[in-house]
N, C-alpha and C positions, 0 to 999 in steps of 0.2 A: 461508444467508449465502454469498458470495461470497466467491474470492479473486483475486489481483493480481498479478499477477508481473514484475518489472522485464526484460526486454530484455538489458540490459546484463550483470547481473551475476547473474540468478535469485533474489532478494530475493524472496520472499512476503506482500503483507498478507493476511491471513487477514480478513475484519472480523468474526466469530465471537468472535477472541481480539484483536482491537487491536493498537496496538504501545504497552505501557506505559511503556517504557524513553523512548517520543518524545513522552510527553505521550496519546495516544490510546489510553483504555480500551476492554476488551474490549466488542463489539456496537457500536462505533464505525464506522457503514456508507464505502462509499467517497465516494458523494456528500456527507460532512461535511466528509472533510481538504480544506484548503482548497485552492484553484487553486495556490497556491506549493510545495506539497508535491515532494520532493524523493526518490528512495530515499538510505533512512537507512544504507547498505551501500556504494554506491559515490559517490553525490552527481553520478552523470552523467544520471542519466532524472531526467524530468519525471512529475508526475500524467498528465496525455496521453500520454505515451508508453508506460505499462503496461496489458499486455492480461489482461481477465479471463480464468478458467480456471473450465473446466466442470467442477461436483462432481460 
């Protein structure tokens, strides 16, 4: 599983462990959260603006 890193603020999705705190359970891939996804840390990146990160 991949992970996601905001840009902006270094916010991590992991999609291994989800974000539960925002609604999305663990093994929640990235192509599920939807196109409005937002980082839940700063509220300034968008889903397109976060780059994957190589395990």
């Amino acid at each position: 599983m991949t992970r996601y890193q905001c840009p902006e603020c270094g916010y991590e999705y992991h999609e291994a462990a989800g974000d539960p705190h925002q609604g999305y359970p663990a093994g929640t891939t990235w192509d599920i959260l939807p196109d409005t996804f937002t980082c839940p840390d700063c509220a300034v990146r968008y889903k397109e603006d976060f780059r994957a990160l190589e395990e």
